[in-house]
C-alpha positions as CSV (number, residue, x, y, z in Angstrom):
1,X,-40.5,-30.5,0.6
2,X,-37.3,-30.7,2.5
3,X,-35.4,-32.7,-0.6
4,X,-37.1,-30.4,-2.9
5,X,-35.5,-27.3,-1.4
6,X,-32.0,-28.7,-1.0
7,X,-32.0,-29.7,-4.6
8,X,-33.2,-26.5,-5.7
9,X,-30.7,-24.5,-4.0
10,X,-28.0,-27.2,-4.8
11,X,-29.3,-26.3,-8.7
12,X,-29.4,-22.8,-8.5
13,X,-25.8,-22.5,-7.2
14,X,-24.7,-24.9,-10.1
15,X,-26.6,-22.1,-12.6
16,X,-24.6,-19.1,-10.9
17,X,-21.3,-20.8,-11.2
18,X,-22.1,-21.6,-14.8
19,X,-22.9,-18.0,-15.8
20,X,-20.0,-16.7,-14.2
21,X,-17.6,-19.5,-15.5
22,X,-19.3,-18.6,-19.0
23,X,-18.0,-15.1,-19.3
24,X,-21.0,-13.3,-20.2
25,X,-21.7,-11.9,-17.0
26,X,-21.0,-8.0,-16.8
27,X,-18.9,-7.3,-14.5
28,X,-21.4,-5.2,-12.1
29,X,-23.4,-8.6,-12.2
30,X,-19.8,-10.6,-11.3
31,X,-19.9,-8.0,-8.4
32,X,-23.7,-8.6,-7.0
33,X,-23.3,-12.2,-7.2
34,X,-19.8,-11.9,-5.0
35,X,-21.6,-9.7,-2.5
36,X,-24.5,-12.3,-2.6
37,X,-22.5,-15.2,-2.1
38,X,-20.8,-13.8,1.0
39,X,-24.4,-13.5,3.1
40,X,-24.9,-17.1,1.6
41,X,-22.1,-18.0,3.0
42,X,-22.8,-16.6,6.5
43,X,-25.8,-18.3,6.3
44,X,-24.8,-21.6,5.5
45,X,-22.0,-21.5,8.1
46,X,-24.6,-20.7,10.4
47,X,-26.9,-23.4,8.8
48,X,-24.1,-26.1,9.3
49,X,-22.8,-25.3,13.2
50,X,-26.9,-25.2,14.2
51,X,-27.2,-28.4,12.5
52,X,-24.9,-30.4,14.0
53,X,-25.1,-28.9,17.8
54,X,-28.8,-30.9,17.5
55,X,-27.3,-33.8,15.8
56,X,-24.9,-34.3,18.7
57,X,-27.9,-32.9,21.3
58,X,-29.7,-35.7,20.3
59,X,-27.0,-38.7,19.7
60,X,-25.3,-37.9,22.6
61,X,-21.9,-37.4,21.2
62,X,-20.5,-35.4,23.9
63,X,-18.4,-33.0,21.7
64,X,-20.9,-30.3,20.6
65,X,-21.0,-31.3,17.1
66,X,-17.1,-31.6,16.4
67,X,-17.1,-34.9,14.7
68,X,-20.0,-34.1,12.7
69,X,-18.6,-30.9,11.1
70,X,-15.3,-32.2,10.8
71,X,-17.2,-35.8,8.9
72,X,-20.1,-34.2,7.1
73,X,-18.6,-30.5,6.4
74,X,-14.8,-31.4,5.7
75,X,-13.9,-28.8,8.5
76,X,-10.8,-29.2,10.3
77,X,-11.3,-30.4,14.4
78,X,-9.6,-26.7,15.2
79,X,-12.2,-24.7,13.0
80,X,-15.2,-27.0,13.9
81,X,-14.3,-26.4,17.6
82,X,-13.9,-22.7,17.1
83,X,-17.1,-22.6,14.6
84,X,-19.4,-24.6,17.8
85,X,-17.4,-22.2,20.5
86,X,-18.7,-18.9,18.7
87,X,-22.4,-20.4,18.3
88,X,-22.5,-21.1,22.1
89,X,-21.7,-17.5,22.4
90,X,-23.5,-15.9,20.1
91,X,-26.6,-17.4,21.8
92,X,-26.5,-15.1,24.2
93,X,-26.5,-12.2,21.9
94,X,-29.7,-11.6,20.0
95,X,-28.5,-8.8,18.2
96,X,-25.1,-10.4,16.6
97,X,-27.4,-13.3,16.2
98,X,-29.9,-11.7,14.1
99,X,-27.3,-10.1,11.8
100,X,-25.4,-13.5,11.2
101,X,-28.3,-15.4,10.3
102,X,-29.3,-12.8,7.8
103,X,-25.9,-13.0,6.3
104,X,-24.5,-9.5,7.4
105,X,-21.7,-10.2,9.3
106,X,-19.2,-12.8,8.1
107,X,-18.5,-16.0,9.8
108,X,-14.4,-14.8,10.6
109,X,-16.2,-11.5,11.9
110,X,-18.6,-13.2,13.9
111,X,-15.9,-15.7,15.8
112,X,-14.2,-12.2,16.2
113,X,-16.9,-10.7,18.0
114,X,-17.8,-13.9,20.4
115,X,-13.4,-14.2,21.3
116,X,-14.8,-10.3,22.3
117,X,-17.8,-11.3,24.4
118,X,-15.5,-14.1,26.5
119,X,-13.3,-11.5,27.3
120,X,-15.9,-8.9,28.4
121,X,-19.0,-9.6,28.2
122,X,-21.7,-10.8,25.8
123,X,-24.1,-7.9,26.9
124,X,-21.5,-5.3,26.5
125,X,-20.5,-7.0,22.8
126,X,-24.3,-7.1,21.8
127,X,-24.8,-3.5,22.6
128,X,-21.7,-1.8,21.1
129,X,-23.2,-0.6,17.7
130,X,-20.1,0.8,16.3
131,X,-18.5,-2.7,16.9
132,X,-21.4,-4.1,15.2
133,X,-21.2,-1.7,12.2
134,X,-17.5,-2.4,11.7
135,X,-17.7,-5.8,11.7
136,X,-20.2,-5.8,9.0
137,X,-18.4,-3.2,7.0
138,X,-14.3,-4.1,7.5
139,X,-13.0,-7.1,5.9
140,X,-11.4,-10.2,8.3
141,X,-7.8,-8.7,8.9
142,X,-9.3,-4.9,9.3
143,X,-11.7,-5.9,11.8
144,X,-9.3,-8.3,13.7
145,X,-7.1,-5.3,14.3
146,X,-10.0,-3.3,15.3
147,X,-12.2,-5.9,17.7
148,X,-8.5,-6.3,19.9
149,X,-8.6,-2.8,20.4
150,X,-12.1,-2.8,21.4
151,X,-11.7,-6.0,23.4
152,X,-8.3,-4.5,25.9
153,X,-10.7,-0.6,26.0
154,X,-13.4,-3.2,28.0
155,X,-11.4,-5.6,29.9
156,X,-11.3,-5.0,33.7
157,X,-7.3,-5.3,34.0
158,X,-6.9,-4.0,29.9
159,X,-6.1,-7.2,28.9
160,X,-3.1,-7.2,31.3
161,X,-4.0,-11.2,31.9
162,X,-4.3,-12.1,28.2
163,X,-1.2,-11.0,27.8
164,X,0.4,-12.8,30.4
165,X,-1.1,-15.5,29.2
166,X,1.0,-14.9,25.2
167,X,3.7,-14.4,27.4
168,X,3.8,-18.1,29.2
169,X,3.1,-19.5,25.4
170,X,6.7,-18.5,24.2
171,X,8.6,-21.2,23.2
172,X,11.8,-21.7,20.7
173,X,12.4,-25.4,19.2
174,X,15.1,-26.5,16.9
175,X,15.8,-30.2,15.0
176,X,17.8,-31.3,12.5
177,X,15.7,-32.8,9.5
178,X,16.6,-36.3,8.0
179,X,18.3,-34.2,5.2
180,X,20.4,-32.7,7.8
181,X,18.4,-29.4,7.3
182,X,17.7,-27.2,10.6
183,X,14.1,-26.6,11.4
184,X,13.2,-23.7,13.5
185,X,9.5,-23.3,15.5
186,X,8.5,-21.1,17.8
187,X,6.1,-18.5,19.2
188,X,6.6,-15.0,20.8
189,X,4.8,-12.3,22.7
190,X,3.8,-9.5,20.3
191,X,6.9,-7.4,22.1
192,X,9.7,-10.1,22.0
193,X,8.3,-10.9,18.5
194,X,8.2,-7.3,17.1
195,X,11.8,-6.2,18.8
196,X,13.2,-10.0,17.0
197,X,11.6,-9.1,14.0
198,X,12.6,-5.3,14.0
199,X,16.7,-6.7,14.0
200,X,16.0,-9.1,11.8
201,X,14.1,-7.2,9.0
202,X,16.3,-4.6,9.5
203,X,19.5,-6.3,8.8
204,X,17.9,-8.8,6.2
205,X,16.8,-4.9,4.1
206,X,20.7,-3.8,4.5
207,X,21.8,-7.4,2.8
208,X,19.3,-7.0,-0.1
209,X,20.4,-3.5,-0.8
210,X,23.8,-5.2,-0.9
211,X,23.0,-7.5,-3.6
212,X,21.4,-4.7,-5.4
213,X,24.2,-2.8,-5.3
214,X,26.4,-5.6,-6.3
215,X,24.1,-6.9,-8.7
216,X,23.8,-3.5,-10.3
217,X,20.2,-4.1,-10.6
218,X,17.2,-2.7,-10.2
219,X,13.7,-3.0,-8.4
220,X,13.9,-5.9,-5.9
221,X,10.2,-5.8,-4.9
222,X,10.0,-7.6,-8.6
223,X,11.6,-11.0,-6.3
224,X,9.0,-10.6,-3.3
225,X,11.1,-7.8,-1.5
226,X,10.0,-5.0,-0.7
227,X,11.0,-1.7,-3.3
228,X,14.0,-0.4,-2.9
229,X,13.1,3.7,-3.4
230,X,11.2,3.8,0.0
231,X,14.1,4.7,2.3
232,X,13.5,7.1,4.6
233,X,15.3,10.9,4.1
234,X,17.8,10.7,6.9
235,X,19.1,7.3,4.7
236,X,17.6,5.0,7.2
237,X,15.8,1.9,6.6
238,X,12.2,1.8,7.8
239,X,12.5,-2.3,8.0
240,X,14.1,-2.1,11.6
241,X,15.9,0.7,13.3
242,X,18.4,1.8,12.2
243,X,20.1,-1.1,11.3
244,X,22.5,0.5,8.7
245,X,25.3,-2.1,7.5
246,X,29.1,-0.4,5.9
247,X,29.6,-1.7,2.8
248,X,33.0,-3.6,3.8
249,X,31.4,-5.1,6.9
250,X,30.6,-8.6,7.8
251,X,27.4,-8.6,6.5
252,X,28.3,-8.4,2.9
253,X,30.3,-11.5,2.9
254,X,27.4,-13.8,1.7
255,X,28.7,-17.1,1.1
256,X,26.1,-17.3,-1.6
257,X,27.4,-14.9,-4.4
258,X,27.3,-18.1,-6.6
259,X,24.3,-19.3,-6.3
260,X,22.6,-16.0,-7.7
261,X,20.4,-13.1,-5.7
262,X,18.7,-14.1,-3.0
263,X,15.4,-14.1,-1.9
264,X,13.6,-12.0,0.7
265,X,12.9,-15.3,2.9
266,X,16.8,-16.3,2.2
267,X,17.9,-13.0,3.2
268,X,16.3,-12.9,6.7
269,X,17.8,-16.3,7.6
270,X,21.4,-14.8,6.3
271,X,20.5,-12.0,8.9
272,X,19.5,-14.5,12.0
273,X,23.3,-16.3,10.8
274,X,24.6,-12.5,11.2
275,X,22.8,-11.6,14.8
276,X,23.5,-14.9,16.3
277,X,26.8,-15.1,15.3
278,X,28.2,-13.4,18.0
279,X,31.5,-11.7,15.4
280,X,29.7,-9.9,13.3
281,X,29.3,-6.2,14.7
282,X,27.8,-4.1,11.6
283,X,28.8,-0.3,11.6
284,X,26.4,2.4,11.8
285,X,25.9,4.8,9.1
286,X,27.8,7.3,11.8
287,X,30.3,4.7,11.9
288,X,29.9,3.4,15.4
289,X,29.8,-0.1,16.1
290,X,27.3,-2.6,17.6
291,X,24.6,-4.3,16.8
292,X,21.8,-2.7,15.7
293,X,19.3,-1.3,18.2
294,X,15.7,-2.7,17.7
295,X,12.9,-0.4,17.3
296,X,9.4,-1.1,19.2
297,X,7.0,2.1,18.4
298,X,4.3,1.8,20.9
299,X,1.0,4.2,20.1
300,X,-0.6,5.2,23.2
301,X,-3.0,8.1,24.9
302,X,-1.1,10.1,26.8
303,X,-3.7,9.1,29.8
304,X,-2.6,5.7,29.4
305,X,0.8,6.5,30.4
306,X,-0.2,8.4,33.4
307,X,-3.1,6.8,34.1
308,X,-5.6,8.9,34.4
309,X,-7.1,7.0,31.3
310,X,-6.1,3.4,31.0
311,X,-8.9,2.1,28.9
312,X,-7.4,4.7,26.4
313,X,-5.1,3.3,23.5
314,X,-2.4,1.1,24.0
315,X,-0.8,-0.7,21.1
316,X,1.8,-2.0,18.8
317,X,0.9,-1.4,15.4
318,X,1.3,-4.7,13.6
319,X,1.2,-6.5,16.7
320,X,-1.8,-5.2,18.4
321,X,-3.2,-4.3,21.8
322,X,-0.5,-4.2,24.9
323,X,-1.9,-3.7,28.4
324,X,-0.7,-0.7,29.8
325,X,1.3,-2.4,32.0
326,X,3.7,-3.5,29.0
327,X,4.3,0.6,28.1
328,X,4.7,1.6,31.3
329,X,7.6,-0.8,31.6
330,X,9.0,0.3,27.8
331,X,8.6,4.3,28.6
332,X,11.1,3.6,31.5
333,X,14.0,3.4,28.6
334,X,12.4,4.6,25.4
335,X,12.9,7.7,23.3
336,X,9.2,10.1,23.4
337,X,7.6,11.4,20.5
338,X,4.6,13.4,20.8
339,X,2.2,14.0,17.5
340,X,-0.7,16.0,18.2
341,X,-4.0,14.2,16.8
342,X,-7.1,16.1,15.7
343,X,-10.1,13.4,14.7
344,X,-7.7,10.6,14.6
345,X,-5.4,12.3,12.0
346,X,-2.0,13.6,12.8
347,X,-1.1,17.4,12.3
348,X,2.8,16.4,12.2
349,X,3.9,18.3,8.4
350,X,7.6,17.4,7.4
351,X,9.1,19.3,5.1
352,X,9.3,19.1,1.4
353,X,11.6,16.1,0.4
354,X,11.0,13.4,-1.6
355,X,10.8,10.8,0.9
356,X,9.4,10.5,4.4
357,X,11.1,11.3,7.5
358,X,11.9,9.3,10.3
359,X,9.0,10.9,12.4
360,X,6.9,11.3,9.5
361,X,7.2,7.2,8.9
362,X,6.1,6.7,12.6
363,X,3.3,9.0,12.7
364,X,2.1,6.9,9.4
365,X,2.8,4.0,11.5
366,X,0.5,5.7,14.5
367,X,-2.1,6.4,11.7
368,X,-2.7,3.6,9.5
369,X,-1.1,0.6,11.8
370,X,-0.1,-0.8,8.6
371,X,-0.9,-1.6,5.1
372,X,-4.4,0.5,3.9
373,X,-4.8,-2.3,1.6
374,X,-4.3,-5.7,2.8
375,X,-3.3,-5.1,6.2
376,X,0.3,-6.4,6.0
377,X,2.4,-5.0,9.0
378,X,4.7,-1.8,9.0
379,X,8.0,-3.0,8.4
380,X,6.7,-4.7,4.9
381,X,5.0,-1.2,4.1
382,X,6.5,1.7,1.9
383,X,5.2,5.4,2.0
384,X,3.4,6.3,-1.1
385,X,1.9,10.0,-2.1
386,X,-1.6,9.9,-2.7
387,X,-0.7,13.3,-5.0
388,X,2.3,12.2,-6.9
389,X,5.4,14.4,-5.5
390,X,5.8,15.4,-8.8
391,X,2.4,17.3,-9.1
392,X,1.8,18.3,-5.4
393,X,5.8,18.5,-4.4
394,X,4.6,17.4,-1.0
395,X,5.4,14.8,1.4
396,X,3.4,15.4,4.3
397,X,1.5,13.3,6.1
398,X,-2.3,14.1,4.6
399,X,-0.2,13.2,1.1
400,X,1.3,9.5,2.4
401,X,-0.3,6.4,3.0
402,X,1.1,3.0,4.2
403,X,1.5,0.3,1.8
404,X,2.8,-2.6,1.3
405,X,5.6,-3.3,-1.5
406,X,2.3,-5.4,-3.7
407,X,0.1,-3.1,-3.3
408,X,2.4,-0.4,-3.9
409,X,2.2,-2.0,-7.2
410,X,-1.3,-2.6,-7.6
411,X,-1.3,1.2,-7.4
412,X,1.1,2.3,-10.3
413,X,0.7,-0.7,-12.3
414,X,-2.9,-1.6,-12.1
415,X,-4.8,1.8,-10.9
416,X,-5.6,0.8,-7.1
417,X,-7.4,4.2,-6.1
418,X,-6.7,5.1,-2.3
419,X,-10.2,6.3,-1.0
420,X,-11.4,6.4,2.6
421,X,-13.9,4.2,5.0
422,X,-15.0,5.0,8.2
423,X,-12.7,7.9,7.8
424,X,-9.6,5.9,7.4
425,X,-7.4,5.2,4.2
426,X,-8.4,2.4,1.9
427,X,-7.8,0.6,-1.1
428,X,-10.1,0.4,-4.2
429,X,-9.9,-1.6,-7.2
430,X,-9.5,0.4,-10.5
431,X,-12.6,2.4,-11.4
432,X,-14.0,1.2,-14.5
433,X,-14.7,4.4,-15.8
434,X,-11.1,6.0,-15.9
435,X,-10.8,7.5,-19.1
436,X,-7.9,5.9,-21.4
437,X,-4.3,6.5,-20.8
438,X,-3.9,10.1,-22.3
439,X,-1.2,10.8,-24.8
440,X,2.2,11.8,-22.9
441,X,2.6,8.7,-21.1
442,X,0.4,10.0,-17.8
443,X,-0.9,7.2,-15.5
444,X,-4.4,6.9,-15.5
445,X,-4.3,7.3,-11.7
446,X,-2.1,10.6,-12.0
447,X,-5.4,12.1,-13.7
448,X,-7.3,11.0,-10.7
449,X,-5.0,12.3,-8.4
450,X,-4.6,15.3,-10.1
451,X,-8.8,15.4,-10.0
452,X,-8.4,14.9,-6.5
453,X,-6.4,18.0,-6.0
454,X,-9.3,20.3,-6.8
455,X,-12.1,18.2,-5.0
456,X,-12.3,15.5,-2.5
457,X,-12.9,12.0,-3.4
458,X,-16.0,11.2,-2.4
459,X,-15.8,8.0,0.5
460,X,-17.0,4.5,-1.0
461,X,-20.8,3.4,-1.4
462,X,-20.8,0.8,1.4
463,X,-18.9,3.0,3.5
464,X,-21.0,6.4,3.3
465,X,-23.4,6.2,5.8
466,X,-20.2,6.0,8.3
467,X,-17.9,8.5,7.1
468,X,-16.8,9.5,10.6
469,X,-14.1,7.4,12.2
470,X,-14.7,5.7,15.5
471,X,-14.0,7.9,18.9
472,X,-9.8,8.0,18.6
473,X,-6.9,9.0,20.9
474,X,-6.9,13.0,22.5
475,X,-3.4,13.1,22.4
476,X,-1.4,10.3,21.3
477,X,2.5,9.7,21.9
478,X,4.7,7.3,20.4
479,X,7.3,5.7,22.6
480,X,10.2,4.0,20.4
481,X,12.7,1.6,22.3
């Protein structure tokens, strides 16, 4: 019975990948099969960790099962580890138990919610249904982002220890490689890391706008950048600061201008050369000098701040969840900006320019925490008009949405739709049944968004019975240092 079963699984999954290799599937049958496979795999993650906690039960192997997942189900020692840790876990949570077995909740959701439970407790993670719901709705990255936030709201000290913890990881290595290459290794709390990466992105964005210039070309997103019309309206770039570079400064003599345009990843190790240096000071664009300042936008409840709240939110957007501790400590020499929240959404309206504003770019930032689509952090995102400007001649913030410079494309080139989940921004695959470019040259998705302008679109299928978002913020502020 037992052969029989595996072999008829073992056939039937052969069968599946046939048809779908094929090409004959329709593509609402492709899309059944994917959403099948994914409680499969739940299941047979599930299947595998049970497994092999008996097999080392009963051998006696004294590592829960390590060896076994690592020989038997090619997992490496650091996810078998992490695969046993959140079964021990889960044990003591019948409800998160239930809904993994039956393939609801991924396996990456599931380790998510049992990192939760050490932190709290498993009987608080277990009876938190709108945790529950998200983690069988959100995808991996979404729900990480979301679970943290959960995870510091619960903790006694609001996760003031964990991040102690990051803190006593940092650590900076250099060596020289054979070659006589420099290797560079590290780690870095999210605040040191974001404030690092703020310069650096910053400056690096001022050098590619360089070689553009130079180059007299045009998009640079089409190299792995990010695009090059998403500046913000005071002629700042969003990828730092306000790290704004003279043309005649030290940061346009590349020493590579023979060896052609560079690269996104070449141009932020041309900006660590530049900010470690210790000549170079870059003008501003009001022509003072210095180095340019890094910007850290913490989003916070005003409670948070003066305590009256302190399980309220506290958190970097990219970076996630600070203890309150860590804003305290910034709002001692940080610049305030309030933005008055109603359901989660901010009521801050610029006014009608092109592009974003400064303030309009951090409420976006306090909004969407950073790319609607795949999750990739704010200084890597653009803002993009859901109506195009030219139709709604808007640029307020219920019109913008955070995305990154690739799914920026998705959504001219390929017809990405933004829609809504659990009453936050999203990113949908092109709807099949768009009519056909129409003559003129319009975009398929300007018709939708033009659509859009005289009704709502309706929230996603999987989404629906959740439209409203989670309990947010009464009255957030952003503190930028």
């Amino acid at each position: 019975m037992f052969t029989e079963t595996v072999e008829g699984v073992d056939e039937g999954l052969s069968r599946l990948l046939d048809a779908a290799r094929s090409g004959e599937l329709p593509v609402a049958r492709l899309k059944d099969l994917i959403a099948a496979s994914r409680s499969w795999e739940a299941k047979v993650a599930a299947l595998q960790t049970d497994s092999a906690r008996l097999i080392a039960a009963r051998e006696r192997h004294g590592d829960g099962g390590a060896s076994v997942l690592r020989d038997r189900a090619g997992k490496s020692k650091f996810q078998a580890r992490r695969s046993l840790g959140a079964a021990e876990v889960l044990d003591e949570m019948p409800g998160l138990r239930s809904a993994v077995d039956a393939g609801e909740v991924p396996l990456a959701n599931a380790e998510r919610l049992a990192d939760a439970a050490r932190r709290t407790a498993p009987e608080a993670v277990d009876s938190a249904s709108d945790l529950l719901a998200m983690a069988k709705e959100l995808p991996p990255d979404r729900f990480a982002r979301e679970a943290g936030a959960w995870t510091q709201r619960h903790q006694i000290d609001h996760g003031h220890e964990d991040y102690l913890q990051k803190r006593r990881r940092r650590y900076l290595k250099t060596w020289k490689q054979q070659d006589g290459m420099v290797r560079l290794d590290g780690l870095l709390d999210p605040e040191t890391g974001t404030r690092i990466c703020s310069r650096l992105q910053g400056t690096a964005e001022e050098l590619r706008r360089q070689d553009q210039q130079s180059a007299r070309t045009g998009d640079a997103s089409a190299d792995g950048a990010p695009g090059s019309d998403d500046s913000n309206a005071d002629g700042s770039s969003r990828f730092g600061a306000d790290p704004a570079v003279g043309a005649g400064s030290a940061v346009g003599d590349s020493p590579d201008r023979g060896e052609g345009r560079r690269s996104w990843d070449q141009l932020q190790a041309d900006a660590l050369d530049l900010l470690t240096s210790g000549t170079a000071e870059p003008k501003s664009r009001d022509g003072s000098g210095g180095r340019p300042k890094a910007e850290v936008i913490v989003v916070a409840d005003i409670g948070v701040l003066t305590g009256d709240d302190p399980s309220g939110r506290c958190e970097i957007p990219g970076a996630g969840p600070v203890p309150p501790a860590v804003l305290q400590r910034i709002a001692c020499d940080a610049h305030l900006t309030g933005i008055l929240f109603a359901d989660g959404k901010p009521l801050h309206h610029g006014a009608r320019v092109r592009t974003a504003t400064k303030d309009q770019w951090r409420a976006l930032i306090a909004r969407d925490g950073g790319c609607i689509g795949c999750g990739a952090e704010p200084s890597r995102c653009q803002a993009h008009h859901v109506v195009p400007f030219a139709q709604s001649r808007r640029t307020d913030i219920d019109n913008l949405v955070l995305v990154c410079w690739r799914c920026h494309h998705n959504i001219h080139d390929h017809h990405w739709r933004v829609t809504h989940c659990r009453g936050k921004p999203a990113l949908e695959p092109p709807d099949p049944l768009a009519p056909p470019n129409p003559a003129g040259g319009q975009h398929p998705h300007d018709a939708r968004d033009a659509r859009a302008t005289r009704r709502p679109a309706p929230a996603p299928t999987d989404c629906a019975p959740n439209r409203q978002a989670p309990p947010r913020q009464r009255a957030p502020a952003l503190f930028a240092t």
